[in-house]
N, C-alpha and C positions, 0 to 999 in steps of 0.2 A: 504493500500500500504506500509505503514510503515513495519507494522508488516512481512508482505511479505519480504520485505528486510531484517530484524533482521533474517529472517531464513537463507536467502540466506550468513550473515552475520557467522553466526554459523556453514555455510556446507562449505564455501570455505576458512574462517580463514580470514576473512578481518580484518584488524586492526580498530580500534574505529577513529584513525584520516583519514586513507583513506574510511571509510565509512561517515564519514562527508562530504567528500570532493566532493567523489561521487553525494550525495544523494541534495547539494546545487547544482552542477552543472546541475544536471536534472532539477529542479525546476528554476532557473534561465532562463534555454533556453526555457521551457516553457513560462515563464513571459515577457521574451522576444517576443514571438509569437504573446502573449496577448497583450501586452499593450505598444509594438515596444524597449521597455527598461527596464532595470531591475536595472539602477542606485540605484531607490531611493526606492529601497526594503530589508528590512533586514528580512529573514529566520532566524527562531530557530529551531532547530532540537537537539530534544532528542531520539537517535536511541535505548539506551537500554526501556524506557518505551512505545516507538512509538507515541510522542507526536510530531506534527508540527505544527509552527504557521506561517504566510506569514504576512506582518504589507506593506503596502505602508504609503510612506511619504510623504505630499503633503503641499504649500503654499496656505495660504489663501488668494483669491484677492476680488474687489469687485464683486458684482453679474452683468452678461454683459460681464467680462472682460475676461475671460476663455482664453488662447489662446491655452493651452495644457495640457487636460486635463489628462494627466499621470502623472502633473506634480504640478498645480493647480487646486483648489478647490473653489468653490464659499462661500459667507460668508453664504447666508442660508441655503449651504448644509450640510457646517462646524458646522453649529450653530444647527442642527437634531445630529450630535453627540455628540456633546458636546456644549451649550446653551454660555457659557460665552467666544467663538474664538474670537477674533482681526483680522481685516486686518494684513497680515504681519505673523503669526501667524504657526507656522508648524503643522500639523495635520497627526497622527496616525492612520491609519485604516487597520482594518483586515480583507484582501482577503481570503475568506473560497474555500477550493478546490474547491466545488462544483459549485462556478462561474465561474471556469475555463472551463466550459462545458466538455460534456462527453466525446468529441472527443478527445479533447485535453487530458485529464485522460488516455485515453487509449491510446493514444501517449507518454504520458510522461511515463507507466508503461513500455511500449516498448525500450524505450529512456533507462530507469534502466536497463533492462534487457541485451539491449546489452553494458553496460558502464560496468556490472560487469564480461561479458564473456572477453571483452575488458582487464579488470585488469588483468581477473586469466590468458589469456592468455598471457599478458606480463610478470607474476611472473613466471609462468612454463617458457616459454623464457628464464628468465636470470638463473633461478635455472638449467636450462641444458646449457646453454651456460656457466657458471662455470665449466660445468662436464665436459667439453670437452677434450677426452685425458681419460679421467678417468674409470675404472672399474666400469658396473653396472650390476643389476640381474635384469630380468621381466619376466614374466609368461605369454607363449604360448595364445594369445587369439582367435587367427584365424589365419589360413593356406591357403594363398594363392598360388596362378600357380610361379608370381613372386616375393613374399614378404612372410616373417612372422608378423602379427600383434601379438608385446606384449603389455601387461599394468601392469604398477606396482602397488606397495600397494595403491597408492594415485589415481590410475584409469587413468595416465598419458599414453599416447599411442605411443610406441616406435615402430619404425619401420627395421626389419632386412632383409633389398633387397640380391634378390636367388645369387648377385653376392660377396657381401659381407660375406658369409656363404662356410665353410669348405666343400670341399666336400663331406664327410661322415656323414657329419650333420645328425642328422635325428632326429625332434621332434614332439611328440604328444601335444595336445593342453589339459595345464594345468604343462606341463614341466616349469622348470626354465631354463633361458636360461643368460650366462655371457658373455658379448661383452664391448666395448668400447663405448665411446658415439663418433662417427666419427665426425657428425657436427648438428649442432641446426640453421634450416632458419624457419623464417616466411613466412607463404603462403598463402596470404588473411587474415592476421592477426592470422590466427592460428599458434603456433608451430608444426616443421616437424623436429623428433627427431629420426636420424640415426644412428644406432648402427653398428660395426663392427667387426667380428669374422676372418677377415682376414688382417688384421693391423700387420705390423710388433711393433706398439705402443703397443698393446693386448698379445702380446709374450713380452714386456720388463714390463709393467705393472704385467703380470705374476708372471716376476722375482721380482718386487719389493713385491709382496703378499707374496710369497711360500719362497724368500732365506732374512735371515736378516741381512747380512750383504749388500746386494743390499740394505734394508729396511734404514738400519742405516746409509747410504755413503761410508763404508768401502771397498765398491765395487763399481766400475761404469761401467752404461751399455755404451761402447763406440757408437757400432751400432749392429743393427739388421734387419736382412731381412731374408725372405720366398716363399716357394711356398708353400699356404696355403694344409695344410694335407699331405703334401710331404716329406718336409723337410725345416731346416732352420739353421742359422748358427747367433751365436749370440757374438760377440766381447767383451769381458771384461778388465778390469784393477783394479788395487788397488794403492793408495800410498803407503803403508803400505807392507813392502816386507815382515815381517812375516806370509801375508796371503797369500795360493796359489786360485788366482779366481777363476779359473775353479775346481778346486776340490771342492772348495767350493759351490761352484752353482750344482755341478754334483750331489755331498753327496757318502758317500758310496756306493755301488754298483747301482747307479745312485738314490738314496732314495730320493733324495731334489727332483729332475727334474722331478723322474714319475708323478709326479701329473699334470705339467704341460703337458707333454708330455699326455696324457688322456685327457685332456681338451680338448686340439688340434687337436683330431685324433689319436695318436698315431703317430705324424707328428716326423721326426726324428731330434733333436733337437744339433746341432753339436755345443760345446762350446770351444772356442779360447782366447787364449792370446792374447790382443792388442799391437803393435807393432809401434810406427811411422816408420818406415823403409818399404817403398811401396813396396818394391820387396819379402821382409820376411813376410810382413801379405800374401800378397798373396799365398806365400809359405806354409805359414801356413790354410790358405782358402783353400786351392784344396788339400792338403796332403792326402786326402780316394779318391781322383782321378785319383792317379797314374802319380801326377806331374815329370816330367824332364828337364824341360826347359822353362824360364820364361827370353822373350822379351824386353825390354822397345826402341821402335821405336823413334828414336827424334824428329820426324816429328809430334808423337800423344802424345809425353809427357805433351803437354798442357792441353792435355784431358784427361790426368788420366787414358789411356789405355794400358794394355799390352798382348804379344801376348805369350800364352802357350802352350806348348807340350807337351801331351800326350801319357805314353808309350801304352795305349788300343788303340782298332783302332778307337776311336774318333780322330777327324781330328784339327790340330790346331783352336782355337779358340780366340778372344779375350774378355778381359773381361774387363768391363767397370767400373770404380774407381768412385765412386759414395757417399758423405758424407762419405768418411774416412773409406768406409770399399767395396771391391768389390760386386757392385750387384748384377751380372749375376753369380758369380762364384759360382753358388748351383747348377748350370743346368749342372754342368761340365761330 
């Protein structure tokens, strides 16, 4: 069983002190089963040779007096181990697995088995719940109606639901596939790791890969919002007045942005000055809409809305101010 576990030790990357920790705690609930306690046992465990030794502790009392015997030892039972025990006298003895009966053996191997799916499932947990927000790559493993299942290098199985997916999507099984990690829950103890290719966070992440002054701070993403594969419209700044943002993010004949823009569909990717002036950003948001006339009602000023005119025959609209950059105004 030892050895057993030094494999299992070797495939999943357990460390040598949580493989300790593990491999006592099974045997403990075990002894516990057996002999209703496990106070007065010390376990040694050497997981690199797969040596275990189990020792129970026990008092000598006189013979008759027994009252618990997990706990006391008679004197002429103490004295078949060692001849020269005392009343009073603490006594050593080694519990060999094999007295543990078989049942229990196969209980406790079971007992390992799920303490160490238990572990790797908590370490994948927190290693993806870091990642949250974050850029990742996995490879197409199967092709569902409503999901794509991928699995990365480490066989980790990410999940990319048909509503989180651009619409032009379109992958074979064995593609590389880049999304976001949306959110990390446990579900039954296992991790359920979501990934998102429709995240307006996956379009600013984007920027921070592809532009390096995004990279470096030099540039901030104010806000960003999408209709994923559509278009999207992304808000920037700089402290730094010798850099112009949006040239910068765009590049030369848009050379920074095309890659992003390819990622995404070919989703049309509209990059703006940030503004604190709510009436000018918006100005600035709808300008390929044929803006003429921008509202601000005092009744909805609370709410950060305003009402636009249109010289096309779209019909006035509002549009809803939403974290510091208007939400709706892509749909204009």
């Amino acid at each position: 069983m030892i050895e057993s576990f030094s494999e299992f030790k070797d495939d999943k990357f357990i460390d040598r002190v949580t493989l300790m920790a593990i491999l006592e705690d099974v045997f403990r609930n075990a002894l516990k089963k057996k002999f209703g306690s496990d106070d007065n046992f010390d376990i040694i465990i050497n997981p690199d040779k797969g040596d275990l030794e189990i020792w129970r502790n026990r008092i000598v009392v006189e013979d008759g007096e027994v009252e618990e015997p997990n706990e006391e030892i008679s004197l002429s039972e103490a004295r078949k181990i060692e001849p020269d025990f005392e009343v009073g006298e603490d006594v050593s003895e080694e519990v060999k697995l094999i007295n543990l009966g078989r049942r229990a053996i196969l209980a406790l191997r079971q007992n390992l088995i799920s303490k160490i799916h238990e572990h790797d499932n908590t370490t994948i947990y927190k290693q993806f719940k870091d990642l949250e927000g974050e850029i990742y790559t996995a490879e197409v493993h199967h092709i569902r109606h409503k999901a794509i299942i991928l699995l990365d290098d480490e066989g980790n199985e990410i999940i990319l639901p048909k509503d989180k997916q651009i619409p032009s999507d379109f992958f074979r099984k064995g593609d590389n596939v880049r999304g976001i990690i949306e959110s990390v829950e446990l579900k039954g103890n296992k991790p359920m790791i979501i990934m998102s290719r429709t995240s307006p966070i996956f379009l600013e992440q984007l920027f921070f890969q592809e532009i390096p002054e995004v990279f470096d701070g030099l540039i901030t993403i104010k806000k960003a919002v999408r209709i994923p594969g559509e278009k999207a419209k992304v808000a920037v700044d700089s402290y730094d007045d010798r850099i112009d943002p949006v040239g910068a993010c765009v590049g030369m004949k848009g050379s920074r942005i095309h890659g992003i823009v390819r990622e995404l569909g070919n989703e049309n990717i509209d990059v703006i000055n940030w503004t604190n002036n709510p009436q000018l950003m918006v100005t600035r948001a709808l300008r390929d809409q044929g803006l003429i006339f921008t509202h601000w009602p005092w009744q909805t000023r609370s709410e950060h809305t305003a009402q636009c005119l249109f010289c096309s025959h779209s019909p006035t609209l509002v549009v809803s101010w939403q974290l510091e950059l208007p939400g709706s105004t892509i749909r204009g």
